[in-house]
C-alpha positions in Angstrom: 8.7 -34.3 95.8 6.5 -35.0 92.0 4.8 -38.8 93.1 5.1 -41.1 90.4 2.2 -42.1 88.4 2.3 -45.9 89.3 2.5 -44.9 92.9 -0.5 -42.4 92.5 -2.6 -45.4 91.0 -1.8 -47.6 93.8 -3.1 -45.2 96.4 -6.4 -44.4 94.4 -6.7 -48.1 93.9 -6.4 -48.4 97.6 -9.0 -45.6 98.8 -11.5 -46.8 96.1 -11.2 -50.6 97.6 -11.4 -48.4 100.9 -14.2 -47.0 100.2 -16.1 -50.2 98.9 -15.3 -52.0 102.0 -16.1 -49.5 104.4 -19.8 -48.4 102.4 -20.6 -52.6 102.1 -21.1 -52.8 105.8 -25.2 -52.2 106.4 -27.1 -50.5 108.9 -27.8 -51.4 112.0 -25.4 -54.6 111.0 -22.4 -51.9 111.2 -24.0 -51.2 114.4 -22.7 -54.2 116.5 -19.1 -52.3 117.5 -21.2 -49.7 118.9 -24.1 -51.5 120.4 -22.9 -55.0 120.8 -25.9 -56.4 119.2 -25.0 -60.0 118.6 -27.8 -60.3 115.9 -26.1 -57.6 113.7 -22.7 -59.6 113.6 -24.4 -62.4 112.5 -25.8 -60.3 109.9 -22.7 -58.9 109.3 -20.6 -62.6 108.7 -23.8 -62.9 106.7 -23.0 -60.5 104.3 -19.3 -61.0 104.2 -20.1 -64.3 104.0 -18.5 -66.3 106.5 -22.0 -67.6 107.7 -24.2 -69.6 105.0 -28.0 -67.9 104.9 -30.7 -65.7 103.4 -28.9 -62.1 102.8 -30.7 -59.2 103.7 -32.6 -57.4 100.9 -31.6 -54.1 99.4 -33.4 -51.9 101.2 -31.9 -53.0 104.4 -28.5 -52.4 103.6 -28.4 -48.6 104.2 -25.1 -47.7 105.8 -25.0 -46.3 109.0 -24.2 -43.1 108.1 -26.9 -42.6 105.6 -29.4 -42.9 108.5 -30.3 -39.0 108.8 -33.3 -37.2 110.2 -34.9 -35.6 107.4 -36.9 -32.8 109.1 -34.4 -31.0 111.1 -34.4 -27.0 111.2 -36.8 -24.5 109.2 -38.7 -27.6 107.0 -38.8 -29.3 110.2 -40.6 -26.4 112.0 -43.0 -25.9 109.4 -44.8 -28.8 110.9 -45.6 -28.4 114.3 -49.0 -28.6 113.2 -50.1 -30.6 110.5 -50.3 -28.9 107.2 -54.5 -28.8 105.6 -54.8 -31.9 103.0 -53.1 -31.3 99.7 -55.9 -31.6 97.0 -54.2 -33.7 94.7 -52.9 -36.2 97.4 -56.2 -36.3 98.9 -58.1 -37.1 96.5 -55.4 -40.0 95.2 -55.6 -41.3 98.8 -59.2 -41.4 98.9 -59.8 -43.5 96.1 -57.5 -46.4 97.9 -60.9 -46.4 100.2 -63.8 -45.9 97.7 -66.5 -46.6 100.8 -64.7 -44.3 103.3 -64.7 -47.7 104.9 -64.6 -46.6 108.5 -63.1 -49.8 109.5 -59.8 -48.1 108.2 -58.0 -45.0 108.9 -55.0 -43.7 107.7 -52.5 -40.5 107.7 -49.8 -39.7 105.2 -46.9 -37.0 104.8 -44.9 -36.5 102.0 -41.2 -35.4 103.1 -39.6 -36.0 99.4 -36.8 -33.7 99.2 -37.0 -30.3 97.3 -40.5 -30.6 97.0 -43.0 -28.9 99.0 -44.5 -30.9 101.9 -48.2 -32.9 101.2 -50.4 -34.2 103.8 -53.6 -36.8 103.2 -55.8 -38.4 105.8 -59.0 -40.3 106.1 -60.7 -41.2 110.1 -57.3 -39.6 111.4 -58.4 -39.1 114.4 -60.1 -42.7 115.0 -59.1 -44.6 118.0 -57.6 -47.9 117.6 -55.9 -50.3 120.0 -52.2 -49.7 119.1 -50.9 -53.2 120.2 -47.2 -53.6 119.4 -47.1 -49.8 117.8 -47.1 -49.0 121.6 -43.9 -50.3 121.8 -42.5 -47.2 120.3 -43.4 -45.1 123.2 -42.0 -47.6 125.9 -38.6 -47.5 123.9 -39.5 -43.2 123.9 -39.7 -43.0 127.7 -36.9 -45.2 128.1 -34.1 -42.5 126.4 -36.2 -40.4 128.4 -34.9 -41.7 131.4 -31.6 -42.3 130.0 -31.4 -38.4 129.2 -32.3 -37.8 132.6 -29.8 -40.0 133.6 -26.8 -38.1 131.8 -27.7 -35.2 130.2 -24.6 -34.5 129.0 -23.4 -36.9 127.2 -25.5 -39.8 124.8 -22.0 -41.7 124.7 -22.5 -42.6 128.2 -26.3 -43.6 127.2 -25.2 -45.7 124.7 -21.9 -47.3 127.0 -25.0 -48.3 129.5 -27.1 -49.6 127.3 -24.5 -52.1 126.1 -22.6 -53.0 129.2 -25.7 -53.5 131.5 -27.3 -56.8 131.7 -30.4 -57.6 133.1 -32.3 -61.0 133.3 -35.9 -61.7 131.9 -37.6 -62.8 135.2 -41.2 -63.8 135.3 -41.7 -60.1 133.3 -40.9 -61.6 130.2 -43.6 -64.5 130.4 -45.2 -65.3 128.5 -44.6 -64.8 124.5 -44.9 -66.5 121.1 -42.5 -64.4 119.4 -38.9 -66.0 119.4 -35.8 -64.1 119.9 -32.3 -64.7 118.3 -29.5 -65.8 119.6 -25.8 -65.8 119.1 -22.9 -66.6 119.8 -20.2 -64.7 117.9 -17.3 -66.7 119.5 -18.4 -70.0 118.1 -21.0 -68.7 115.6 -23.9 -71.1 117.5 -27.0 -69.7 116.6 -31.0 -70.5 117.4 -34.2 -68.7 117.6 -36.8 -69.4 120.4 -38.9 -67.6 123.1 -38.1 -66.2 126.0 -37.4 -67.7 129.6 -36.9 -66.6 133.0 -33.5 -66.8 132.8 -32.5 -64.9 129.9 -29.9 -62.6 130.0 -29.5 -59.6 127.6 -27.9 -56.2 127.7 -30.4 -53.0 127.2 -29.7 -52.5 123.7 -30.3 -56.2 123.1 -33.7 -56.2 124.8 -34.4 -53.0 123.0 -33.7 -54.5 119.4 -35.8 -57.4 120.7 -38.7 -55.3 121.6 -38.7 -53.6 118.7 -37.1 -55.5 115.9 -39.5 -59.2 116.3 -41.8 -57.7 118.6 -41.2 -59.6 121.3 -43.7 -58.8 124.2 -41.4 -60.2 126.7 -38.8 -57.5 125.9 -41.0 -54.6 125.3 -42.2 -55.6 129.5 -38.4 -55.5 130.4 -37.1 -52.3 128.6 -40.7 -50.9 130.6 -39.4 -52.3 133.8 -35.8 -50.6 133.2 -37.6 -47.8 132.3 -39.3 -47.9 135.9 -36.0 -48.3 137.7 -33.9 -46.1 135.9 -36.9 -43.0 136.6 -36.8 -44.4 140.5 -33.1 -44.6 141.3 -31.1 -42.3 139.0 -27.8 -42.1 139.5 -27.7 -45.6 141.7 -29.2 -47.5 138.9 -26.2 -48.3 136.7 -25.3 -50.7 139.5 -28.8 -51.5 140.7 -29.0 -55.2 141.3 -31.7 -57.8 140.5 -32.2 -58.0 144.0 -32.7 -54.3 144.5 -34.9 -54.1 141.7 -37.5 -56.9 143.1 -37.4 -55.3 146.6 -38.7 -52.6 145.6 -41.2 -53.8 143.1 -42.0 -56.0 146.0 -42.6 -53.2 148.7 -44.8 -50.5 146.9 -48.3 -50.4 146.2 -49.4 -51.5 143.5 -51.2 -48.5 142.6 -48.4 -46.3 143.0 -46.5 -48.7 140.7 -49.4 -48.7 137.9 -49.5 -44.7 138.2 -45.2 -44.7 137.8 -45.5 -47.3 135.0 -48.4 -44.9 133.0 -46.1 -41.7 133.7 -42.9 -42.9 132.5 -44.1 -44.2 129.2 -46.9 -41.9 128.2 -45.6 -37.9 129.5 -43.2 -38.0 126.7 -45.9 -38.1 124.4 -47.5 -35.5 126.5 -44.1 -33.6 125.8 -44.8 -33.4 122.1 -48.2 -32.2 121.8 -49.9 -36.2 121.5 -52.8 -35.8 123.7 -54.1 -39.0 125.7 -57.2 -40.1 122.9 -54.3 -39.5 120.2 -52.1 -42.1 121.8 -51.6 -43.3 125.0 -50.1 -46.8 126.4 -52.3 -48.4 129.8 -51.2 -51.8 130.1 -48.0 -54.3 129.7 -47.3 -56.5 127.1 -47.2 -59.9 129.2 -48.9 -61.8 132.1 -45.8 -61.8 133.9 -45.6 -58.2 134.3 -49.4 -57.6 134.9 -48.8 -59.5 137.8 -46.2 -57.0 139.0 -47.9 -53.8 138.0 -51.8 -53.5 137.0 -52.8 -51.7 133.4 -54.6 -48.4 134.2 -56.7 -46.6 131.5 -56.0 -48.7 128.4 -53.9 -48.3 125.4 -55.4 -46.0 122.4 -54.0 -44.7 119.0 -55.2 -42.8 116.2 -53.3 -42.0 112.8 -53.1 -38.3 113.9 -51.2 -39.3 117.0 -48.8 -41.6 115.6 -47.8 -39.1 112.5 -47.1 -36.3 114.9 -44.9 -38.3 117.0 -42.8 -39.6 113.5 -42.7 -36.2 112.1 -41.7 -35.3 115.9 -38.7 -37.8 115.1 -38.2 -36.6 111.7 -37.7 -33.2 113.8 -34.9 -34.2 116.3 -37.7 -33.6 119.1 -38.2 -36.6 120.5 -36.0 -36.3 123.5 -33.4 -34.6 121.6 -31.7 -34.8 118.5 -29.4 -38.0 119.2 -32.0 -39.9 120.9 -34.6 -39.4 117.5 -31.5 -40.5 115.0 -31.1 -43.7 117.6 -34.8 -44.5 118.0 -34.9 -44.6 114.2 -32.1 -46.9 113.8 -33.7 -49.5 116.0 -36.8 -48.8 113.6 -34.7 -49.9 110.4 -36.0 -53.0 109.0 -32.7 -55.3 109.3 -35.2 -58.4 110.1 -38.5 -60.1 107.8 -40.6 -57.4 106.7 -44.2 -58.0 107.7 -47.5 -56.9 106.4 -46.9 -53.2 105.0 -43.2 -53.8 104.9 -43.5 -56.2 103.0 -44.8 -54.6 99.8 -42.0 -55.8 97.0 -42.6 -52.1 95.7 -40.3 -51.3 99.2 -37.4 -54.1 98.3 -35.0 -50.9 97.4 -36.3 -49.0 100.4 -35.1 -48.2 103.5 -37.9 -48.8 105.8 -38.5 -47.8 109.7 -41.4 -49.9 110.6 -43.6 -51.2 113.4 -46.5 -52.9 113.4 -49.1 -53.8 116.0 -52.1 -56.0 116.3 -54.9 -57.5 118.5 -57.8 -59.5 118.2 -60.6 -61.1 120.2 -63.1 -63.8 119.2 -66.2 -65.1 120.5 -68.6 -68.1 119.9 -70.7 -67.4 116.5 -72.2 -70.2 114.5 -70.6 -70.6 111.3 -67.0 -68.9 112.7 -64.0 -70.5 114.0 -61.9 -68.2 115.5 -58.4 -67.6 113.8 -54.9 -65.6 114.5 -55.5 -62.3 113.1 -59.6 -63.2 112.3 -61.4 -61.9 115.3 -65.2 -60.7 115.0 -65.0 -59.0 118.0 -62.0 -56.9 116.8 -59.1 -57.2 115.1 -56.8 -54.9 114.6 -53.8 -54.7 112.7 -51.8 -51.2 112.7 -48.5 -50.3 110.4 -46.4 -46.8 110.9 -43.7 -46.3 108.6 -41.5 -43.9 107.7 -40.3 -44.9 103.8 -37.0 -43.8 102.1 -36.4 -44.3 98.3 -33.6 -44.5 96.4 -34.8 -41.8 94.1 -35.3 -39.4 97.0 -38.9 -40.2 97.9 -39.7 -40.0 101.0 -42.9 -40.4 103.0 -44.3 -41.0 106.3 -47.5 -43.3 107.0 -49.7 -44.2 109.6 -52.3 -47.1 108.8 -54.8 -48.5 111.1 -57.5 -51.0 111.0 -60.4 -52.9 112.6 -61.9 -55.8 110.0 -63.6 -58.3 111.5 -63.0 -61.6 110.2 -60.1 -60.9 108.1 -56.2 -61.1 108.1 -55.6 -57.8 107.1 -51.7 -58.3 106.5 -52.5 -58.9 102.6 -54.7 -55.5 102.5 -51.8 -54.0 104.4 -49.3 -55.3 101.9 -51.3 -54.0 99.0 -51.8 -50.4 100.1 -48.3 -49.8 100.5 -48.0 -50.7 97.1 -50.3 -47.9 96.1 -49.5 -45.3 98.5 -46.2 -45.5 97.3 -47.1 -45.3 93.6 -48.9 -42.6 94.5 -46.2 -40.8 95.9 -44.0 -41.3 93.5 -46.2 -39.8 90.5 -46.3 -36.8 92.8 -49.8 -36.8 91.7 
């Protein structure tokens, strides 16, 4: 049977309008059917606009399935170690830091698409206190566990992670950072912090952690991440109750020695030695009172670009687990401090960033947020997609004393990624 033009126009109108309507829908904001996020629908009836409010920028409307690794196979395995410095990049990277100013380090890898691969560093192998950028490898041994947990299938992963609820407890106290919430029945909607008797699902506490930083959540999704390495298969039905017996029973040092093993031997697993990177202590009070830190938290550059070219790889865990662990990494939220570079607007961006400071009494100082002259560091890893096909992977850390260093931040990432573009 011939079809008749008018009819064939209909049906091309109809998969192009298709087509529109199924691409508009950004990443992770098309992520709430799967996850049951609550933040992403708002998003969502943000962008349809059915909810009133500051749309997200371009670079954080990627759909979900242009979310890719971008190392996998034979490029991939060309760097399980770290290439030696590309001459041109080098030099180009250098003159961002005309001093070698030691109170800054930084790593860089160039991914961009048929082009070959470039690597830069300066102090890569420095040690910093990671703060928040620790995060990363609480959510890591987390899918760890979950792997463990069902080997076989990631769709039973993901169905835990948004059916299971827990509550905050004291672990989540205390925390500046506010949390969203939302209420998709009746579109209610308020940010503050975290209290005892909050109640999210895993993949809520996860987003949480890792897309405001919340302390309080990154101290829950660690505690999960204790339970779910303790009782296995009886977990999915563990109870609150359950949970605090046994937190409640066991040594303390047995529960510090659990807490550094879960989080840190996946790092272990992909070649990240302990001075590379390596997490010792929780994020809140509350949860210090449960378990003690043991051996402090450390970073360095070189550590945290082997574990993003590891995820660029499909190793970190396995394959699904890297792709999902990047999608919580997609800046849907404010971009801060190197994410927030207006070179990036049209850029997808997979971002954390991590800082501590500490003050002391010095005539002529006053001690401010992000101003200690004790220390104060401020750390940004990113991993930086352009529309053009540029891609690139940083790690920048940083110890200046006296100094919010969100602005110098800011201004690198301007610069690293003109330099990367000229493909100097």
């Amino acid at each position: 049977m011939i079809m008749k033009i008018s009819q064939l126009k209909y049906i091309v109108l109809f998969l192009s309008l298709f087509i529109i309507v199924s691409a508009s829908k950004p990443y992770p904001i098309d992520g709430y059917d799967q996850t049951g996020i609550r933040r992403l629908k708002r998003l969502q009836l943000i962008i349809e606009g059915s909810i009133k409010d500051v749309k997200p920028i371009q670079g954080a409307l990627r759909p979900s399935s242009s979310i890719k690794l971008n190392l996998l196979g034979l490029r991939g395995d060309s760097l399980e170690k770290l290439p030696s410095p590309d001459v041109k990049l080098q030099r180009a990277i250098a003159s961002l830091f005309p001093n070698l100013d030691e109170s800054y380090s930084i790593a860089v890898v160039d991914i961009s698409n048929n082009k070959p691969i470039r690597y830069a560093r300066l102090n890569e192998h420095k040690q910093y206190q990671p703060g928040s950028v620790g995060k990363i490898a609480v959510a890591t041994g987390f899918f760890r566990e979950l792997q463990r947990l069902y080997p076989e299938s990631f769709e039973k992963r993901v169905a835990l992670m948004k059916t299971k609820k827990v509550r905050a407890g004291k672990w989540a106290l205390y925390d500046e950072h506010t949390v969203p919430f939302f209420n998709p029945d009746n579109l209610q909607f308020n940010k503050r912090t975290v209290q005892a008797d909050d109640v999210f699902t895993l993949y809520e506490w996860l987003d949480h952690m890792l897309s405001v930083s919340n302390n309080g959540a990154a101290s829950v999704v660690w505690r999960e991440t204790i339970l779910l390495n303790v009782f296995g298969n009886d977990y999915p039905n563990l109870t609150e109750e359950q949970a605090e017996e046994y937190f409640k029973t066991t040594p303390k040092s047995a529960l510090s020695e659990k807490a550094i093993v879960v989080v840190n031997e996946p790092l272990r697993d992909l070649g990240i030695e302990a001075e590379q990177w390596r997490l010792g202590t929780f994020f809140t009070k509350g949860a210090g009172a449960y378990i003690p830190g043991k051996g402090g938290s450390a970073g360095s550059p070189y550590g945290l670009i082997t574990y993003l070219i590891a995820l660029e790889r499909g190793k970190v865990i396995d394959e699904k687990s890297s792709l999902e662990i990047k999608k919580l990494l997609y800046m849907t939220d404010r971009r801060i401090r190197y994410a927030s570079s207006p070179a990036l607007i049209n850029s997808a961006v997979y971002f954390k960033s991590g800082s501590l400071y500490k003050c002391k009494p010095e005539e002529g100082y006053q001690c401010e947020k992000y101003k200690g002259n004790v220390s104060n560091y401020m750390n940004s890893i990113a991993i930086v997609e352009n529309p053009d096909g540029t891609t690139y992977i940083v790690a920048l850390m940083s110890n200046v004393l006296k100094k919010n260093s969100g602005v110098d931040h800011q201004t690198l990432a301007t610069f690293i990624d003109r330099i990367i573009r000229k493909k100097l």
